[in-house]
DRENTORLUM-802943 format. One line per 2 residues: number of its first residue (from 1); their letters; for each residue x, y, z of N, C-alpha, C, O. Coordinates in steps of 0.05 Angstrom, whole numbers, plus 5000, padded with zeros to 4 digits. Each point is the difference from the previous one (the first is absolute). Layout:
% DRENTORLUM-802943
NUM	a	X Y Z X Y Z X Y Z X Y Z ~ ...
//
This chain:
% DRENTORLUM-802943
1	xx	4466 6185 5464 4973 5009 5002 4982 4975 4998 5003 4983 4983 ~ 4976 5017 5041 4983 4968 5000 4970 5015 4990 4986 5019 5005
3	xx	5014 4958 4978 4972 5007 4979 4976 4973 5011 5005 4976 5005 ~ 4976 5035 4996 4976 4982 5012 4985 4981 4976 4990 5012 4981
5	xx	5008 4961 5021 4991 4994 4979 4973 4981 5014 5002 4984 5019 ~ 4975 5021 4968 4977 4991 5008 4995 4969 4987 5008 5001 4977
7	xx	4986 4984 5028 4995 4974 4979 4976 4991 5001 4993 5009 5021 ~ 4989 4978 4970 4981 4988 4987 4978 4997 5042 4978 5010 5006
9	xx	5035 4980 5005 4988 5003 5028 4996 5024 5018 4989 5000 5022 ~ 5021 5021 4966 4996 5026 5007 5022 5007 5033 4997 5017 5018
11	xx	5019 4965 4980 5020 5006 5020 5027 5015 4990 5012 4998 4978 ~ 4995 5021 5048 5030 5019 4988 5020 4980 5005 5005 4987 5021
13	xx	5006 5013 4957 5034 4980 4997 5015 5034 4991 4997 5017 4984 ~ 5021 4977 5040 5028 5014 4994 5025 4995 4991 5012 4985 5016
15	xx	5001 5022 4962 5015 4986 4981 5019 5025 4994 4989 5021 4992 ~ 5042 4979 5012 5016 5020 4995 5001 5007 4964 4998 4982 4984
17	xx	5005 5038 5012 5002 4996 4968 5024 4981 4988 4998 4983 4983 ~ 5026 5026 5032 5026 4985 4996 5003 4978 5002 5023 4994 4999
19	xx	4957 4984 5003 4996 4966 4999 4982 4998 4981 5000 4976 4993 ~ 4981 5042 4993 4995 4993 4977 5012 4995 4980 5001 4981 4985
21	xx	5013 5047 5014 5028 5002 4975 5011 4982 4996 5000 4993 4977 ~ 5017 4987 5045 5025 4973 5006 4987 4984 4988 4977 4997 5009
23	xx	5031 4987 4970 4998 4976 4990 5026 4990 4989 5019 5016 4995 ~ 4983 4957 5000 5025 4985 4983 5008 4987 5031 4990 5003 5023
25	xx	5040 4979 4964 5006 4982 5015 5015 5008 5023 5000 5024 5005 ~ 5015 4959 5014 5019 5019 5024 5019 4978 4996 4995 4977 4995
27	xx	5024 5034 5007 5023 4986 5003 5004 4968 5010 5014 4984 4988 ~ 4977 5013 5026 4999 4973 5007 4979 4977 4982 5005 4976 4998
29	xx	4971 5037 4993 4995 4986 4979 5012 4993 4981 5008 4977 4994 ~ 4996 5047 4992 5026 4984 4969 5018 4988 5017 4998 4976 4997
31	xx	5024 5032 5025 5016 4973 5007 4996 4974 5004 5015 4981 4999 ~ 4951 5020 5005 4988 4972 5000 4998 4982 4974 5008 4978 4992
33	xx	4978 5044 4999 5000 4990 4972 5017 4994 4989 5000 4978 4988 ~ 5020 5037 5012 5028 4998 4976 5016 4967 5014 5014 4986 4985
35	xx	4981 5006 5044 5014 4985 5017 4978 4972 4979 5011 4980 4991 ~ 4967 5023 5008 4983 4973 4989 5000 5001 4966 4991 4981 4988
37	xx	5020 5044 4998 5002 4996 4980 5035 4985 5000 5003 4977 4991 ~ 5014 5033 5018 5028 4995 4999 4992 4964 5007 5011 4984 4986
39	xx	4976 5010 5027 5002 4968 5016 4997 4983 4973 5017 4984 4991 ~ 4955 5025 4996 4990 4983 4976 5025 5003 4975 5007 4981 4987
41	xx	5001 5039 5011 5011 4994 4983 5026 4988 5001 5008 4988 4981 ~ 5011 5014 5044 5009 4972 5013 5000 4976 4985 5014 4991 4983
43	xx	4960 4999 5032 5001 4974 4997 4983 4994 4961 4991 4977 4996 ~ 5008 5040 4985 4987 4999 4975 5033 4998 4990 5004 4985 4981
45	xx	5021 5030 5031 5021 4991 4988 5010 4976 5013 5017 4989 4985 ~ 4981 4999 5034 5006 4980 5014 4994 4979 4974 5014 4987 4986
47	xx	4957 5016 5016 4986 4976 4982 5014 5000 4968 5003 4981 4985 ~ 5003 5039 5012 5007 5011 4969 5039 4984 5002 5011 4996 4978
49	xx	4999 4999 5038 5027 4994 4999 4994 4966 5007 5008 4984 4983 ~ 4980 5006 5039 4999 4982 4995 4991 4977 4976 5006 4976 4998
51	xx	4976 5042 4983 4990 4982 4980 5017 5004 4975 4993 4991 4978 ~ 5039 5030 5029 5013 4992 4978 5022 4987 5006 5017 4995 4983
53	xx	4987 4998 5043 5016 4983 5014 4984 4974 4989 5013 4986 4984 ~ 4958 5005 5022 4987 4979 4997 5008 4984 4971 5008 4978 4993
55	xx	4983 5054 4992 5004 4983 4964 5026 4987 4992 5007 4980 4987 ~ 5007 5048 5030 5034 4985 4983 5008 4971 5017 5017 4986 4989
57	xx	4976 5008 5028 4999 4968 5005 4984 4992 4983 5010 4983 4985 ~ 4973 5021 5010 4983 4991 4975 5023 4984 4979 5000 4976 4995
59	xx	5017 5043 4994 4998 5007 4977 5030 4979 5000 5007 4989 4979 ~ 5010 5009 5051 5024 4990 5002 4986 4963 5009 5012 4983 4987
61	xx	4969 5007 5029 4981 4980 4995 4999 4985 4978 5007 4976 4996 ~ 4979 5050 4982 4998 4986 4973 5028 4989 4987 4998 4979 4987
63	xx	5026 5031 5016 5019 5001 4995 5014 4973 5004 5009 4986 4982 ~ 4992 5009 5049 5001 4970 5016 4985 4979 4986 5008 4979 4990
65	xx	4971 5029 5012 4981 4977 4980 5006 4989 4972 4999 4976 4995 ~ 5006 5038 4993 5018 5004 4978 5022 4976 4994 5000 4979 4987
67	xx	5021 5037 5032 5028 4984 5006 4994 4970 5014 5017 4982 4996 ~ 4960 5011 5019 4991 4969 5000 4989 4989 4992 4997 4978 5009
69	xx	4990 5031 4967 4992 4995 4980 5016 4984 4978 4998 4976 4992 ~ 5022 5046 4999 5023 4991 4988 5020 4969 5014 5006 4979 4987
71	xx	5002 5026 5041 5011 4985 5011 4992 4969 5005 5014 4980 5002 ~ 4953 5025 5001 4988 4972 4998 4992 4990 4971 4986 4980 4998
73	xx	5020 5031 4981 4991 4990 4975 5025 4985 4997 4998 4977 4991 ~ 5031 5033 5015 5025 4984 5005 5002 4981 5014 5017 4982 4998
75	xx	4968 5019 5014 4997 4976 5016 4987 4973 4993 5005 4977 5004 ~ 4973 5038 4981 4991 4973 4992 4998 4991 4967 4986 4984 4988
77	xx	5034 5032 5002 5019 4989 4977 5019 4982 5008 5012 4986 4983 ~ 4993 5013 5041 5031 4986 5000 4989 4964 4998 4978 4990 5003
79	xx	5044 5002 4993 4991 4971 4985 5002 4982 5035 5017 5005 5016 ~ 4962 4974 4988 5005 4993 5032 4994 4963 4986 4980 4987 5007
81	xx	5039 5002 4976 4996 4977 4999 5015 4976 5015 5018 5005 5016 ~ 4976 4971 4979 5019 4979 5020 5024 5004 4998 5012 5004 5021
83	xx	5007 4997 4952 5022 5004 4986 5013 5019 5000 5024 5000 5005 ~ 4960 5025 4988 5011 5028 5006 4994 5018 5019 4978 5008 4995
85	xx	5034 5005 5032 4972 5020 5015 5010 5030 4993 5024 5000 4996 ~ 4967 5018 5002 5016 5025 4989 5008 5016 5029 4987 5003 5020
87	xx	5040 5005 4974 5015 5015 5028 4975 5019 5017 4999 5001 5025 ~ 4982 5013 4956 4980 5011 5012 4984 4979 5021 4992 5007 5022
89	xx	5006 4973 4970 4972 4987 5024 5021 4983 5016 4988 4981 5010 ~ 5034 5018 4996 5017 4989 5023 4988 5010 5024 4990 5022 5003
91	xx	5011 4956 5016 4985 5012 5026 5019 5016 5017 5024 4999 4994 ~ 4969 5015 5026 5010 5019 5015 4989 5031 4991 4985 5008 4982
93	xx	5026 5005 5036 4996 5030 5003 5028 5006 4983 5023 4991 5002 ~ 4957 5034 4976 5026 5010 4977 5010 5026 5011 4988 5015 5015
95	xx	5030 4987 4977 5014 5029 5006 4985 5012 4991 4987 4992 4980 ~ 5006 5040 5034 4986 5019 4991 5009 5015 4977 5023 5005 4995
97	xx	4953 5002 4989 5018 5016 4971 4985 5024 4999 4976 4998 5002 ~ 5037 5026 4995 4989 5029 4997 4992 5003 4963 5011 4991 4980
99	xx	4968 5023 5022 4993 5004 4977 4980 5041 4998 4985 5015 5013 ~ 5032 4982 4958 4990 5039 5007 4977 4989 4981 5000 4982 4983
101	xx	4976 5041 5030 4968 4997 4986 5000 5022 4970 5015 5017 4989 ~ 4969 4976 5009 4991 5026 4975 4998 5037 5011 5008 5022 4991
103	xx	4978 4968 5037 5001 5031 5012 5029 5009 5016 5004 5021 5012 ~ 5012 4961 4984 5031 5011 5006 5000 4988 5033 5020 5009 5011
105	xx	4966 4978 5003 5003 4989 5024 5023 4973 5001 5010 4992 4979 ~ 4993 5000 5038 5017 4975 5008 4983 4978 5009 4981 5006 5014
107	xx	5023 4977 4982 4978 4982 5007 5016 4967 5011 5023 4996 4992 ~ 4970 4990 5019 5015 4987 5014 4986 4969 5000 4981 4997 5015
109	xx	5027 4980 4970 4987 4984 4991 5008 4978 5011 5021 4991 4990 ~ 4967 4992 5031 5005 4976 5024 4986 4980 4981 4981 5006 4986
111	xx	5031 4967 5013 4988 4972 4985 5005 4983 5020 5024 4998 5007 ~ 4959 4988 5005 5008 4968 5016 4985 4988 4982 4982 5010 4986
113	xx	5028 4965 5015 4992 4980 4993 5003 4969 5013 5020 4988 5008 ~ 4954 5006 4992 4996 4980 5029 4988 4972 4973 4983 4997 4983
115	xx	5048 4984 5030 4990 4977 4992 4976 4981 5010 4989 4982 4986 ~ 5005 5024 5039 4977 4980 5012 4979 5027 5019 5001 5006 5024
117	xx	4982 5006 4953 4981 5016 5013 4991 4992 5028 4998 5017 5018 ~ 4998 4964 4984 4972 4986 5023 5033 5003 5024 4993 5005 5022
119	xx	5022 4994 4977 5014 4992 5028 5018 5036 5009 5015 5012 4984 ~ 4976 4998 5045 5004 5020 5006 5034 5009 4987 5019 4985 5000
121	xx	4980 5040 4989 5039 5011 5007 4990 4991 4958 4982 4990 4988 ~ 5048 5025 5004 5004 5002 4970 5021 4961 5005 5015 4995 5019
123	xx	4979 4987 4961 5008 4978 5003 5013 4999 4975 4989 5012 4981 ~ 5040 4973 5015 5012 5002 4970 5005 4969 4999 5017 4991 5015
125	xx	4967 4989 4964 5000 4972 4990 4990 5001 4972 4976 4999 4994 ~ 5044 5004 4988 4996 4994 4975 4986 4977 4989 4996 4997 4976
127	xx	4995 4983 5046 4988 4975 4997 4962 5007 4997 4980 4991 4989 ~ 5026 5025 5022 4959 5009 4994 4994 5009 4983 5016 5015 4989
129	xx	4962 4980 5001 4987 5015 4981 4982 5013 5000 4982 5002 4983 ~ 5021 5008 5033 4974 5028 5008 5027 5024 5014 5018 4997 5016
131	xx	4973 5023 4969 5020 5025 5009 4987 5026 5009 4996 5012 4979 ~ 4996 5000 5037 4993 5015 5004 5013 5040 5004 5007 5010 5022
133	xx	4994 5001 4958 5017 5016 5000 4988 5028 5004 4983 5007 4984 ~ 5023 5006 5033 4991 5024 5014 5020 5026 4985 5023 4996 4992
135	xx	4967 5023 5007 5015 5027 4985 4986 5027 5014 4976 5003 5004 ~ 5045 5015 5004 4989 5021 5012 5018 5021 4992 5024 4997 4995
137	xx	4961 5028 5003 5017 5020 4982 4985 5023 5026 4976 5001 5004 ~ 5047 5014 5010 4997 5019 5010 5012 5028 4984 5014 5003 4980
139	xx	4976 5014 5034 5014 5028 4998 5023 5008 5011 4997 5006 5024 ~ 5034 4997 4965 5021 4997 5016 5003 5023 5016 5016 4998 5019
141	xx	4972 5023 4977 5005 5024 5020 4972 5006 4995 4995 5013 4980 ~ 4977 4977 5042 4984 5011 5000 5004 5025 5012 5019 5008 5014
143	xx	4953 5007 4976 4987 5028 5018 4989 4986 5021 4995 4976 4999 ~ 5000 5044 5025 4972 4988 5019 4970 4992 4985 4991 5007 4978
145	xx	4996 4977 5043 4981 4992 4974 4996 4976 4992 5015 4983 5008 ~ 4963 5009 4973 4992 4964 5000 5031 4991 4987 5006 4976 5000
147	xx	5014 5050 4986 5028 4968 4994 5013 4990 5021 5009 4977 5002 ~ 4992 5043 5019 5017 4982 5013 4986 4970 5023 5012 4983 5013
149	xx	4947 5024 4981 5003 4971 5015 4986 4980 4980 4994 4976 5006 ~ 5001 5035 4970 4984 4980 4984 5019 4999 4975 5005 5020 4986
151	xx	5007 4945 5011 5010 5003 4972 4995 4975 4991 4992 4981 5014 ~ 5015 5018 4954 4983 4985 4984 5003 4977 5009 5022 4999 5011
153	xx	4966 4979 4989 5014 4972 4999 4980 4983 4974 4978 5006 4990 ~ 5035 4980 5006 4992 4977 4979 4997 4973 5011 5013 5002 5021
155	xx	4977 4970 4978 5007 4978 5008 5000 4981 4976 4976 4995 4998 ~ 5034 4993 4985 5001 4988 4973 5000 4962 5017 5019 4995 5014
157	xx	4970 4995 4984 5007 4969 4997 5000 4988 4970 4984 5006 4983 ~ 5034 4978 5014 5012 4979 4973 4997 4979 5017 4998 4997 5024
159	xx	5001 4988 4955 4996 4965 5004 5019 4991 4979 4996 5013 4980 ~ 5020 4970 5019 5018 4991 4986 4992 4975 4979 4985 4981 5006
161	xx	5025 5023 4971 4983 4995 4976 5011 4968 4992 5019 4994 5015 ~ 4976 4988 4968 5012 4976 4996 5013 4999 4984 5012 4979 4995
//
């Protein structure tokens, strides 16, 4: 049944009753919606996984830091005089040595040591007295992520004492 509705300009608008009644959403709206709510929250877990991916490099970082920390304080304990040089500051590239961290990782600890800094390539002449000794401690089984392209390095120079 069509009901006549007059408005404010005094013209007849014809309006079925049964389109007054209809309100709320249609089907394709909430699918819209539910499609841009589903998106955001997506990428709010996206963000939420990568920043605990982020920390725990954090946390294996600090770890590395740590372990060259330790490694270069050995280093420059070792005695580098005319008379004595300690097996540590011998020039050349040292065998790699694994070392487990505090957080239970593997860690993988590279030493060269370059008798004549200034001339390209690692150089081994016990006759100089300037040593330049480099230390790098990687992550032995990184995750994807800053371990596998950023790892620690150190550069220590000694000068040989009288």
């Amino acid at each position: 049944m069509d009901r006549i509705i007059i408005n404010s300009n005094k013209k007849k608008m014809v309006k079925s009753e049964r389109a007054t009644e209809e309100s709320g959403f249609s089907l394709i709206e909430v699918t819209i919606a539910l499609s841009i709510f589903l998106i955001a929250t997506l990428g709010i877990f996206a963000t939420f996984t990568y920043s605990v991916n982020f920390n725990a490099g954090n946390a294996s970082r600090a770890q590395a830091l740590s372990i060259l920390q330790e490694e270069i304080e050995q280093m420059r304990s070792a005695k580098f005089t005319p008379g004595v040089t300690d097996s540590t500051l011998l020039g050349g590239t040292k065998t790699p040595k694994n070392k487990i961290g505090v957080d239970g990782n593997k860690y993988k600890i590279e030493i060269k040591v370059d008798d004549d800094p200034f001339t390209a390539g690692v150089q081994i002449n016990s006759a100089k007295t300037l040593k330049e000794v480099s230390v790098t401690v990687t992550l032995d089984r990184p995750t994807p992520g800053w371990q596998t392209a950023v790892p620690v390095t150190a550069i220590l120079r000694r000068v040989r004492s009288n």
